[in-house]
C-alpha distance (Angstrom), angle and dihedral (degrees) to the residues before:
residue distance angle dihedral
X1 . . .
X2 3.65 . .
X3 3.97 126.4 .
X4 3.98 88.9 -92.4
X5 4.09 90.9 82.6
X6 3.57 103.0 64.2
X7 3.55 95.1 29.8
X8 4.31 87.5 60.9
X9 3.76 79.6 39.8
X10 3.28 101.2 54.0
X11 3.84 99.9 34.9
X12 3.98 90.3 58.7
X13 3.47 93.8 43.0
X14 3.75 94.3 59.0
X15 4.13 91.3 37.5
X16 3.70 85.2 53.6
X17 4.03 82.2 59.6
X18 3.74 94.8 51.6
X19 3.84 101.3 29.1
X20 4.00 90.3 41.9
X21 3.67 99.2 -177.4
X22 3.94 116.8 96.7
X23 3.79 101.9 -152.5
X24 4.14 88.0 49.7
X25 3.69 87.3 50.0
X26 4.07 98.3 54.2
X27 3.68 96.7 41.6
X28 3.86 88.7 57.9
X29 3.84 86.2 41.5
X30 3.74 89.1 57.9
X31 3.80 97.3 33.5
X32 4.00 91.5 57.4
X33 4.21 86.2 47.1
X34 3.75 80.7 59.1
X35 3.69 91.9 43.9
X36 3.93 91.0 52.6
X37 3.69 88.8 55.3
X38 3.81 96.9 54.7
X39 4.05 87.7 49.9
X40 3.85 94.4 52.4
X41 3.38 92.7 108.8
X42 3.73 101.0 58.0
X43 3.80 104.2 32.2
X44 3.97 106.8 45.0
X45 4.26 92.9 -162.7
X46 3.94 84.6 69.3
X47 4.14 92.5 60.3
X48 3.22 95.1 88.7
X49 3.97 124.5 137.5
X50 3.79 129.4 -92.1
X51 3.73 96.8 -96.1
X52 3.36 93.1 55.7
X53 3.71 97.9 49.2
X54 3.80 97.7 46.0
X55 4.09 102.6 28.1
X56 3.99 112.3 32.3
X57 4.08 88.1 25.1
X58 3.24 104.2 47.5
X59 3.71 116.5 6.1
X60 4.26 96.6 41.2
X61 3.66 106.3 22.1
X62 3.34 106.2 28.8
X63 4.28 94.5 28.3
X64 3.83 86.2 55.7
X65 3.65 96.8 48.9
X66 3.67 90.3 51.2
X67 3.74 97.8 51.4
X68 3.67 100.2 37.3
X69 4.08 86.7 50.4
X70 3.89 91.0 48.3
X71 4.05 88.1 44.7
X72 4.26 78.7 51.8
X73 3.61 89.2 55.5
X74 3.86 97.9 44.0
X75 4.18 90.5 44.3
X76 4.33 82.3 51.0
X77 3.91 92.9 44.0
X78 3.65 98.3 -124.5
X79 3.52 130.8 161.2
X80 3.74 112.4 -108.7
X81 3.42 123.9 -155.8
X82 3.81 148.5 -120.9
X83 3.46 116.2 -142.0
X84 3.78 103.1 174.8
X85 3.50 96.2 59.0
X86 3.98 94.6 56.0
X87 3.80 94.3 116.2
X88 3.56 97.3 47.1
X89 3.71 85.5 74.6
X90 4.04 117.8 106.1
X91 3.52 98.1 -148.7
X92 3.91 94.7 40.7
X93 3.81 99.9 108.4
């Protein structure tokens, strides 16, 4: 285990705090996998193989920080949030 892990756990666990919506946290999650693989070529620690993209990135490290931060939020009684549904408001613009 390298200092990567808790640092992707960490980091989503306190975005999940601020961000407070899951589905807004895993599609950045994925996105910045996706962003990792288009910068391959210029910063060698993102070559990594598809495993560890998809399954220890995403799914463990970044998955766990997610739920455990929106299990923080539910535990503190706060509000989360719904993103996706932001211009469905009236009163929006």
């Amino acid at each position: 285990m390298d200092g990567f892990v808790p640092a992707h756990f960490l980091g989503w666990y306190i975005k999940t705090l601020m961000i407070r919506d899951w589905w807004m946290c895993m599609i950045i999650s994925v996105m910045f996998e996706f962003l990792e693989y288009s910068l391959e070529h210029q910063l060698p620690n993102f070559s990594e193989c598809w495993w560890d993209h998809w399954i220890m990135d995403v799914l463990l490290c970044n998955g766990l920080g997610i739920y455990c931060g929106m299990k923080t939020l539910a535990w503190l009684s706060m509000k989360p949030y719904q993103w996706q549904g932001l211009w469905n408001i009236p009163t929006y613009k």
